[in-house]
C-alpha positions, -999 to +999 in steps of 0.1 A: -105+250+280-125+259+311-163+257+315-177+280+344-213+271+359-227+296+376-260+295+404-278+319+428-288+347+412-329+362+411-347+384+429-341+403+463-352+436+482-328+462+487-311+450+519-313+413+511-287+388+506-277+363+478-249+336+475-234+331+438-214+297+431-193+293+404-177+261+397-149+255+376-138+226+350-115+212+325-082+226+325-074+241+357-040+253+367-024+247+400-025+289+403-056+311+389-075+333+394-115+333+401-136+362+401-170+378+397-179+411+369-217+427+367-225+444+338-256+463+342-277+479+310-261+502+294-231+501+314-199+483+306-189+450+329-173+458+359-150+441+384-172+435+416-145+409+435-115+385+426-096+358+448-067+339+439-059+305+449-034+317+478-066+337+488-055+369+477-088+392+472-097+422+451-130+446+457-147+473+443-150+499+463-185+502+460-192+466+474-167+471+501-181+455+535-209+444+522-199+416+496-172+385+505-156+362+482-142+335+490-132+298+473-130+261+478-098+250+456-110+213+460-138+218+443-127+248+422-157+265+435-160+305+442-189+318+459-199+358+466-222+365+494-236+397+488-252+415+518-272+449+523-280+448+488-288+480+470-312+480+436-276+497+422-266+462+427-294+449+398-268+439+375-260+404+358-236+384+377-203+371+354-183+349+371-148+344+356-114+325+354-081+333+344-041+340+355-049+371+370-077+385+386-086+416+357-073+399+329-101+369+329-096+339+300-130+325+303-162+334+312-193+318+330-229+326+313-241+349+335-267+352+361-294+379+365-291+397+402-323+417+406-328+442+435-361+457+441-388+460+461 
């Protein structure tokens, strides 16, 4: 079993920035893979970024230069730093954990990103 805790999710205007942590506990495998989905209303959850723990990354194309993840495998940490936010952005935040980076095992609970002016 893994528990996901996520922080750093609220309220920006359109070309802000956030930071999202996730850390990760319980059973964690020497190789996994740590990611972040959105799911927006009415809309079904997305992929927005992955890394694995040899740093391989995965984006969407639509946050493409303006979002970066990136990980701390000491602390089983992944963060997202979203830039140049857009309101398309509003969304809440999933972060997640698995084998592979679109095939997630567990989930985090979720935290509300908000873009608007």
């Amino acid at each position: 079993q893994v528990r996901l805790v996520e922080s750093g999710g609220g309220l920006v205007q359109p070309g802000g920035s956030l930071r999202l942590s996730c850390a990760a506990s319980g059973s964690i495998s020497s190789f996994n893979a740590m990611g972040w989905y959105r799911q927006a209303p009415g809309k079904q959850r997305e992929l927005v970024a992955g890394i694995t723990t040899i740093r391989s990354t995965t984006y969407a194309d639509s946050v493409k230069g303006r979002f970066t993840i990136s990980r701390d495998n000491a602390r089983n940490t992944v963060y997202l730093q979203m830039n140049s936010l857009k309101p398309e952005d509003t969304a809440v935040y999933y972060c997640s954990f698995g084998f592979t980076i679109t095939q997630p095992l567990y989930w985090g609970q979720g935290t509300q990103v908000t873009v608007s002016s």
